[in-house]
C-alpha positions as CSV (number, residue, x, y, z in Angstrom):
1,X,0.0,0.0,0.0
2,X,1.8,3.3,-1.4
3,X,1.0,6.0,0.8
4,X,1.5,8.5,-2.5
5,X,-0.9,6.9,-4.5
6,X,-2.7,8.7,-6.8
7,X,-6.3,8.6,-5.6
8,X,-7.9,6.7,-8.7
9,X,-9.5,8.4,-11.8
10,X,-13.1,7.0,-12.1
11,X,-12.3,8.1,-16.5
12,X,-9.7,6.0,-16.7
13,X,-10.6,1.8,-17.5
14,X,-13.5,0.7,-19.4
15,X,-13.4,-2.6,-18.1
16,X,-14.5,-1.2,-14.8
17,X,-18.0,-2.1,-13.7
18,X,-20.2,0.7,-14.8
19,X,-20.9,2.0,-11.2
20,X,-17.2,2.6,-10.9
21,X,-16.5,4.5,-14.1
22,X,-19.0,6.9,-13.3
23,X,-18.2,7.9,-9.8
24,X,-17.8,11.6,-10.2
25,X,-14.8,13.3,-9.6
26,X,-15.9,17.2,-8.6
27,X,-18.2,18.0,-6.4
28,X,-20.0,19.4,-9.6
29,X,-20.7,16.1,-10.6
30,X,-21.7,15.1,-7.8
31,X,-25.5,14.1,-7.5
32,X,-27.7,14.0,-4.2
33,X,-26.7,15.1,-0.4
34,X,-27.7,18.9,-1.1
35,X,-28.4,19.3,2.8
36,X,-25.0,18.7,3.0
37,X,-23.4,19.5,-0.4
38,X,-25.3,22.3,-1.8
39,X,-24.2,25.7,-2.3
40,X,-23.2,27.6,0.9
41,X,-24.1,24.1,2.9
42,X,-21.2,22.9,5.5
43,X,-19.6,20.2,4.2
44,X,-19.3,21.8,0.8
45,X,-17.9,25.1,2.7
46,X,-15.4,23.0,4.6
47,X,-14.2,21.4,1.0
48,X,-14.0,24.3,-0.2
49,X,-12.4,26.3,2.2
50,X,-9.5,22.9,2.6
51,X,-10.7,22.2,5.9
52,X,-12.7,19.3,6.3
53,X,-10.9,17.5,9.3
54,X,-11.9,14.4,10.0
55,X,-15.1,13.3,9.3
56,X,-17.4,9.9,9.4
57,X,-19.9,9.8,6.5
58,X,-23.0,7.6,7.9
59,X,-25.5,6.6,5.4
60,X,-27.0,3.2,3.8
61,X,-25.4,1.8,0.9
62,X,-24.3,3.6,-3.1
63,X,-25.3,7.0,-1.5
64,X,-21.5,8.1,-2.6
65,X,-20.0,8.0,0.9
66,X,-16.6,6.5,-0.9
67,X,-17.1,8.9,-3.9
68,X,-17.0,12.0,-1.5
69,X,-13.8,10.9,0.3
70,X,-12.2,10.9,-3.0
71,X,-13.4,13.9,-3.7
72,X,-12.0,15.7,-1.0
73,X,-8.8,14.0,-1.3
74,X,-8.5,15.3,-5.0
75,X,-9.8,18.7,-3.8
76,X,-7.6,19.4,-1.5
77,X,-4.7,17.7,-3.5
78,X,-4.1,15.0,-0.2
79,X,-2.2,11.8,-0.6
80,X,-5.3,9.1,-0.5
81,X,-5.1,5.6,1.2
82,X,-8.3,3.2,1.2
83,X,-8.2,1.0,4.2
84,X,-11.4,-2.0,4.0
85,X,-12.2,-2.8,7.5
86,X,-12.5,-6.4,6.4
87,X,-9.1,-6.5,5.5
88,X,-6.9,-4.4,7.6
89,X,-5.2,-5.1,10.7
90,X,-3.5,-3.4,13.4
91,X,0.1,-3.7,12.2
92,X,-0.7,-2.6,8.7
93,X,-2.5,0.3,10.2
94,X,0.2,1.4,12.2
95,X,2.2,1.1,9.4
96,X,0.6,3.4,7.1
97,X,-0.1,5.8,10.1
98,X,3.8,6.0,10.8
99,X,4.2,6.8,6.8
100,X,1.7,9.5,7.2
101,X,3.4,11.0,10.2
102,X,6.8,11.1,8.2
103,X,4.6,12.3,5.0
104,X,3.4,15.4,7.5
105,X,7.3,16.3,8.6
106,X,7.3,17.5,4.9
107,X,4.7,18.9,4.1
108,X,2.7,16.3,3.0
109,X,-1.1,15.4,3.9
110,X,-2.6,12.5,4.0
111,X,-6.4,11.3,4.0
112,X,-7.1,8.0,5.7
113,X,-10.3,6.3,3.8
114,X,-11.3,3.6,6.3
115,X,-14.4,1.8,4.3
116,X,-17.2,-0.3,6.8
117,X,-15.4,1.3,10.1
118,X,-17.6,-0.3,11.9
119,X,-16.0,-3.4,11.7
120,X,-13.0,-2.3,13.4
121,X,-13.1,-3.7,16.3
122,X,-11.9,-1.2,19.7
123,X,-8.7,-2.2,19.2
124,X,-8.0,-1.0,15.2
125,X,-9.9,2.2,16.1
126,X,-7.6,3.0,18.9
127,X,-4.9,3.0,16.6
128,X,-6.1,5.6,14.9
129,X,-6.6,8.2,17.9
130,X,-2.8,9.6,18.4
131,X,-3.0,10.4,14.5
132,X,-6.6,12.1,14.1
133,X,-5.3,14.0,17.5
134,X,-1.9,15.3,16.0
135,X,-3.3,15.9,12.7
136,X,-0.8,13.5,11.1
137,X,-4.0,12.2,9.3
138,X,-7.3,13.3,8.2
139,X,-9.5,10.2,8.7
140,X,-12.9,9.6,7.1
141,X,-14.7,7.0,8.0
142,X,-17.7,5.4,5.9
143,X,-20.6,3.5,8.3
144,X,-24.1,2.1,7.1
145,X,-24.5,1.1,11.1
146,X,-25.2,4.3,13.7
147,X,-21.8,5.7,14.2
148,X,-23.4,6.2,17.9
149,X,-22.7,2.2,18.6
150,X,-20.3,1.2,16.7
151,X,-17.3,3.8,16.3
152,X,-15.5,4.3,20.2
153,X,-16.7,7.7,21.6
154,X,-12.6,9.3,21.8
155,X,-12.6,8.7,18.0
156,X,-16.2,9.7,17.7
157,X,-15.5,13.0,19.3
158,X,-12.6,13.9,17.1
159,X,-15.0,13.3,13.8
160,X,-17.5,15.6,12.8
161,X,-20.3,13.1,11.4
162,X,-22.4,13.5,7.9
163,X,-25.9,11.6,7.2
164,X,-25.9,11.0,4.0
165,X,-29.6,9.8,2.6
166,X,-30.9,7.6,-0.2
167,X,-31.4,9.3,-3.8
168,X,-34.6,10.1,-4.7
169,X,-36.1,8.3,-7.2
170,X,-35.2,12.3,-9.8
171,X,-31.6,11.7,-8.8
172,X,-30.9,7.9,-9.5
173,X,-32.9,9.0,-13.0
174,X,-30.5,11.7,-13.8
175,X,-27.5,9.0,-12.7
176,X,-28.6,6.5,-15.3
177,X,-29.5,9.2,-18.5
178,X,-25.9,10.2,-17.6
179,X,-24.3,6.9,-18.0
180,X,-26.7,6.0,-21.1
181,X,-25.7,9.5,-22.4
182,X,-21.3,9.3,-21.5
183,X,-19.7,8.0,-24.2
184,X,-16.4,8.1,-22.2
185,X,-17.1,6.3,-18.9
186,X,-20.2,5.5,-19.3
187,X,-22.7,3.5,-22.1
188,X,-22.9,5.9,-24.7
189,X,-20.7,3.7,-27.3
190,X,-23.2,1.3,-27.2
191,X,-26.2,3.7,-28.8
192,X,-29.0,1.9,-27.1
193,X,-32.0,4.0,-26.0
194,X,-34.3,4.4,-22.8
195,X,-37.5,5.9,-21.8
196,X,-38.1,7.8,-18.9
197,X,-40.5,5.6,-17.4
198,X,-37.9,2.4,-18.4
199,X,-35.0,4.6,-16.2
200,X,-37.9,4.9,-13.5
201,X,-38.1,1.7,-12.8
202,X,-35.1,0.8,-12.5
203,X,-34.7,3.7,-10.2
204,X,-37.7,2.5,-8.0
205,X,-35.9,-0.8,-7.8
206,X,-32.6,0.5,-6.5
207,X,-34.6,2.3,-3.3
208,X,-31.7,5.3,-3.5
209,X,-28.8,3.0,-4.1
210,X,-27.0,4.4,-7.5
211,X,-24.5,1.5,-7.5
212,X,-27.5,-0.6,-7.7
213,X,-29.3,1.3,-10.3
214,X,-26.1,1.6,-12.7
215,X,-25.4,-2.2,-12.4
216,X,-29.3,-2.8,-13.6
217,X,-28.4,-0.6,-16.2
218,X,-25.2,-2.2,-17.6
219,X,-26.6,-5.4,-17.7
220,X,-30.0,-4.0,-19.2
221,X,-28.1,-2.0,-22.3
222,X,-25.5,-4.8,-22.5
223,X,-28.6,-7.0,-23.5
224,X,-30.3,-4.3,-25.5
225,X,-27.5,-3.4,-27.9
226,X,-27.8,-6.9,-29.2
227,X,-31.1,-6.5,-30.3
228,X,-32.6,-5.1,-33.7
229,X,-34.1,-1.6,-31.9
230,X,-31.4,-1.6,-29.5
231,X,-33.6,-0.2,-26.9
232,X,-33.8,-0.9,-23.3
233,X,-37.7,-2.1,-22.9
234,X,-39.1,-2.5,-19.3
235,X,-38.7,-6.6,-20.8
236,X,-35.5,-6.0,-20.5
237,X,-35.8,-4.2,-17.1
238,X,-37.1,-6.9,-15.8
239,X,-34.8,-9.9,-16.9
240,X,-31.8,-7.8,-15.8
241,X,-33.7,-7.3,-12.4
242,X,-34.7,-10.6,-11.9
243,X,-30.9,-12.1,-12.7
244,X,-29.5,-9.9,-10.1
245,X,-31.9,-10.4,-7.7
246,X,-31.1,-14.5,-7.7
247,X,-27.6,-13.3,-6.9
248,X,-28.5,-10.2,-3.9
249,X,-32.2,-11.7,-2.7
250,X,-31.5,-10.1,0.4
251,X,-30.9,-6.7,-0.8
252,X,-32.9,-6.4,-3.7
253,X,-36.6,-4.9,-4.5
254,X,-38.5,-8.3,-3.4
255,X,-37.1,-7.8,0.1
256,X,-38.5,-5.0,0.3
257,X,-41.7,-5.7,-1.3
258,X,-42.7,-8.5,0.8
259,X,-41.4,-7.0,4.1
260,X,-43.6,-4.2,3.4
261,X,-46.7,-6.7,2.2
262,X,-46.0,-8.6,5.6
263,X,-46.5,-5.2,7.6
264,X,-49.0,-3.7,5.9
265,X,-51.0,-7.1,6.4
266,X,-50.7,-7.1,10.1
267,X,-51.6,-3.0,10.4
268,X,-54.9,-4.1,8.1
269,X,-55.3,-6.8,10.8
270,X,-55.2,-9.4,8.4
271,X,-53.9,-13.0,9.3
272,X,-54.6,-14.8,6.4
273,X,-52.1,-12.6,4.2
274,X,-49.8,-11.8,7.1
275,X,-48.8,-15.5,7.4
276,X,-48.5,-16.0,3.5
277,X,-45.9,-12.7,3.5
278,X,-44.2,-14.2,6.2
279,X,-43.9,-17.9,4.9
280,X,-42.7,-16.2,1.6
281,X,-39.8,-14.3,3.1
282,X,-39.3,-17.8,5.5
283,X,-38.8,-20.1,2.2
284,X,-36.9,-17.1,-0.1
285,X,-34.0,-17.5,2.9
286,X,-34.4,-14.2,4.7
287,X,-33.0,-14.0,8.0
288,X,-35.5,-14.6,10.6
289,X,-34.1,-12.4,13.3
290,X,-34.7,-9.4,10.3
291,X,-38.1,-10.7,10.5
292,X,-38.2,-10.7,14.2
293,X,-37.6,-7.6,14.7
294,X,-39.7,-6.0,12.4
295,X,-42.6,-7.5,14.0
296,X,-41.4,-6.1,17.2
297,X,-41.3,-2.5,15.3
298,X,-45.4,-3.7,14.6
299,X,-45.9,-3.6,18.1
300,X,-44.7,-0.6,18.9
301,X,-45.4,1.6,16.2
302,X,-49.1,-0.2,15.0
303,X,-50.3,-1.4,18.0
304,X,-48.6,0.7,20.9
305,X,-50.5,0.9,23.7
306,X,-54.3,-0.6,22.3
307,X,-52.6,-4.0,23.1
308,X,-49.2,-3.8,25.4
309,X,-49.2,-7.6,25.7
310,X,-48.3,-7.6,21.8
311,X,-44.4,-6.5,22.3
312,X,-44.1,-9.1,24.7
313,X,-45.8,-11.6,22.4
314,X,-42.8,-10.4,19.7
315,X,-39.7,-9.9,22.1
316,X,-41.0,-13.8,22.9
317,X,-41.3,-14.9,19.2
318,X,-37.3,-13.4,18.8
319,X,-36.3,-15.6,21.9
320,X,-37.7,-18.8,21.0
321,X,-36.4,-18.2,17.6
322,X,-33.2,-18.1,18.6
323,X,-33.4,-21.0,21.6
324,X,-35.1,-23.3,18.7
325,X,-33.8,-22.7,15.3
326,X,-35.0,-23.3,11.6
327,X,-37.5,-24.7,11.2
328,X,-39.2,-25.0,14.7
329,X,-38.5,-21.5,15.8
330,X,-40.6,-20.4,12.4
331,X,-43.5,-21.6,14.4
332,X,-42.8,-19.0,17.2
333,X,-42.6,-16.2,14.5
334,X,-45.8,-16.8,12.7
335,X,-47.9,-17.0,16.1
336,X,-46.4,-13.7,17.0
337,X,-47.3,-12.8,13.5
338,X,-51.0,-13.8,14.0
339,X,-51.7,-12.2,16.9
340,X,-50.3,-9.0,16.0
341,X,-52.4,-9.0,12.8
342,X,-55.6,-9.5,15.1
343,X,-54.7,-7.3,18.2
344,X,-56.5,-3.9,18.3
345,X,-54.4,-1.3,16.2
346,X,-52.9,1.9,17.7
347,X,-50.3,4.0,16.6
348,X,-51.1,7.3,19.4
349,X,-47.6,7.1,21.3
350,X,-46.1,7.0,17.7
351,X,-47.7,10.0,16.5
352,X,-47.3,11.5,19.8
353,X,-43.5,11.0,20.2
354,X,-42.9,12.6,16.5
355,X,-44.4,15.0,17.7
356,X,-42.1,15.7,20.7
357,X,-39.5,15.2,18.4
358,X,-40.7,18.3,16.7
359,X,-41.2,20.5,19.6
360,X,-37.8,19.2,20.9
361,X,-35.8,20.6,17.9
362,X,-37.9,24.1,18.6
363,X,-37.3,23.8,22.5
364,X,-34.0,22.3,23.3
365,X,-32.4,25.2,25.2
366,X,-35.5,25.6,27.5
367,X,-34.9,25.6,31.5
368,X,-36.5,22.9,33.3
369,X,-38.9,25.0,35.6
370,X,-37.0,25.4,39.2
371,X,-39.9,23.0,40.8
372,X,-38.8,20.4,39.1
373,X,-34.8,20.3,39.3
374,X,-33.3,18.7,41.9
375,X,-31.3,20.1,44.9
376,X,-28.9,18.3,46.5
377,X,-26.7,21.4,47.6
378,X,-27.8,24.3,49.4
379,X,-26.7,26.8,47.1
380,X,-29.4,25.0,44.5
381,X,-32.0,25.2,47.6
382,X,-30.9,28.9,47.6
383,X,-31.5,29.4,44.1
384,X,-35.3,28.1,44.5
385,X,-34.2,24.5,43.2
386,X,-37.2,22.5,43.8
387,X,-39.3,25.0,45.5
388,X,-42.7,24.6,45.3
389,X,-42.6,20.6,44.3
390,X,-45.3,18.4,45.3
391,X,-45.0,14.9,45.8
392,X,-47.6,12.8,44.4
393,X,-47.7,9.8,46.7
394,X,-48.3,12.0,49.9
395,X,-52.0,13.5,47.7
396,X,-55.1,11.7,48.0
397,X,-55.6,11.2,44.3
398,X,-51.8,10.9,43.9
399,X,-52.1,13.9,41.2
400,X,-50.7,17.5,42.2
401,X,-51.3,20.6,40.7
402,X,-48.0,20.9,38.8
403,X,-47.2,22.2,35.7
404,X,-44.3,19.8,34.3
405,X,-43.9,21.2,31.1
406,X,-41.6,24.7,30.1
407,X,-43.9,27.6,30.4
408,X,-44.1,27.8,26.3
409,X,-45.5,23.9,26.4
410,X,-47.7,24.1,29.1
411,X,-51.2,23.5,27.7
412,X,-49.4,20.9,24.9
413,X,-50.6,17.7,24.7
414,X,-48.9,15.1,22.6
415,X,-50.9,11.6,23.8
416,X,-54.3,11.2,22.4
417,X,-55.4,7.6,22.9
418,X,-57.7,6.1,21.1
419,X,-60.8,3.8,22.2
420,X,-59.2,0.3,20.8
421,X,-58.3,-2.3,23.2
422,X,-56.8,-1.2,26.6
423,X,-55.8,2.3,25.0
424,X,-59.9,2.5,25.6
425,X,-59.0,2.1,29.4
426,X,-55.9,4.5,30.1
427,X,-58.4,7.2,27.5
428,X,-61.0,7.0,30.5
429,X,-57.4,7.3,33.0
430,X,-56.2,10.3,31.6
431,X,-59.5,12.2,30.6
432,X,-59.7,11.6,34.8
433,X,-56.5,13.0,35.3
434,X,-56.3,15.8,33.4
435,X,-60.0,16.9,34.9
436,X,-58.3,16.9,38.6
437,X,-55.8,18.8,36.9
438,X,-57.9,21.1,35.5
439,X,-59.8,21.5,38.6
């Protein structure tokens, strides 16, 4: 591994896979991430400006996390080394990070890629901290897991982290007209045509994943320009699709289609399709702890509070799984699955915790109200730290008139049960409550 490398030109070999030839190589080229990348946005100042730092781009898969580090790297005319996470080991990265120290003593600056980062284990990652902290390196780091859990918090706290988001279904479109249209990188020598609606389709299959898209499309124009119209028919499309998705099942559009048939069943409360969903994802090989906890996501978000048993019932269905294996543990999942699909439906604490979410971005730098803060030092007790709290237990209906909420949120109420199941129950509880409150 040469540590003065030139960081690869995505124009240069034809025999690259198509995704690869058209990675962009300016920022001008560059196609999504405008919350980050547009004009006056940060990252794109920090570019700009040659002062990125280390950073950790976090986002799901072909959303150009590896085509930004290159980027930069070119930008800001840095020497370039790819680590995989896979591959690399300790010694080989204290290697590289001794070369870059030497590289610094003259002048030189160097931009650590580290692909998957999460896979370093503590370990690997420690090895990096004396270099991020001397500057000997600029590391970026590229994560489809939350950088929260799986990147240690001293070389967290030295990375400024980037979400980077899926494509729309406009941006993957203007991708693949650009590769149909290059005849440099990309598949212009071939002279096959498209429709919009053919490039839309294979957009919608990709789900914001360019590599995905562009590979459809090379196979898909590889098998058109041997035909008499030399047009890329949704035919085509279709076959390309269906040949890739025999090699990446787990990944491709029919995992996605029939997780979201299997969830949408149980939110209609429909057992009858909800098993059928869930015995086609079962005999297509997907992994049942995906499908375990995805029902546990339907009993929190669908069924909340109308039916509390119902995340026991899946947290269950995930153990047993897991104590019994394929196939007896499949058992376990589709009972879970059954009842879920006939439980009563709610979704009130999800709609009421978005909207804290929302009123949290507004209100984050408001005080706690002085009642509620606790003292534990006399100069707090001073400062009228939990004066004038009540405590519930020693009131007869165990309800004080408080007001727990900052002054600007005091009449806001996020939780409005509905009448289904036991969320019939705690509505008849908290119209109680909030009448003794009232009065």
């Amino acid at each position: 591994m040469s540590l003065f490398a030139p960081v690869p030109d995505p124009r240069a070999g034809m025999s690259a896979p198509l995704a690869d030839r058209m990675r962009p190589a300016s920022l001008d080229e560059f196609v999504g991430q405008a919350h980050i990348l547009g004009p006056g946005k940060s990252l794109r100042l920090q570019i700009e400006r040659d002062e990125p730092g280390s950073l950790i781009f976090w986002g799901p898969p072909g959303v150009g996390k590896t085509t930004l580090a290159k980027i930069i790297a070119r930008v800001t005319k840095a020497g370039f080394i790819e680590f995989s996470a896979v591959l690399a080991g300790i010694a080989e990265i204290k290697k590289v990070m001794a070369d870059a120290e030497r590289a610094r003593r003259h002048g030189i600056r160097t931009i650590v890629f580290v692909d998957e980062i999460h896979r370093f284990n503590k370990a690997q990652q420690d090895a990096f901290l004396p270099y991020v902290e001397h500057g000997s390196i600029r590391l970026i780091g590229a994560t489809t897991e939350n950088p929260s859990f799986e990147i240690i918090s001293a070389l967290l706290s030295r990375c400024r982290v980037y979400t980077l988001h899926p494509l729309s279904e406009t941006e993957v479109v203007a991708l693949l007209r650009r590769a149909l249209d290059d005849p440099d990188r990309g598949l212009g020598a071939l002279h096959v045509a498209s429709t919009e609606d053919v490039l839309k389709k294979i957009a919608a299959y990709s789900s914001g994943d360019a590599r995905a898209a562009l590979n459809v499309l090379e196979l898909a124009a590889t098998t058109a320009a041997q035909t008499p119209a030399r047009e890329i028919t949704a035919e085509i499309v279709a076959d390309a699709m269906q040949r890739r998705l025999l090699r990446y099942d787990k990944h491709g559009e029919e995992h996605y289609n029939l997780i979201s048939a299997l969830h949408k069943s149980v939110r209609n409360s429909d057992p009858d399709a909800s098993l059928y969903w869930l015995g086609r994802m079962l005999e297509a090989g997907e992994d049942p702890l995906f499908i375990a906890r995805r029902l546990v996501r339907m009993a929190v978000e669908d069924i909340g509070l109308a039916s509390p048993q119902a995340l026991s019932v899946a947290i269950a269905a995930r153990d047993a799984f897991e104590f019994l294996g394929h196939p007896e543990g499949d058992l376990a999942l589709a009972e879970a699955t059954v009842y879920l699909a006939l439980a009563p439906k709610s979704n009130a604490v999800y709609t009421a915790f978005d909207a804290v979410h929302d009123d949290v971005e507004k209100t984050a730098a408001e005080d706690v109200p002085l009642h509620l803060r606790n003292a534990p030092t006399g100069l707090m007790k001073g400062m009228g730290y939990g004066k004038g709290y009540q405590y519930a237990h020693d009131l007869e209906d165990k309800v004080a008139d408080m007001q727990c909420l900052p002054d600007n949120l005091k009449d806001r109420i996020y939780y409005h049960p509905t009448n289904q199941g036991y969320e019939g129950e705690l509505q008849k509880r908290l119209t109680q409550l909030r009448e003794k409150r009232r009065k």
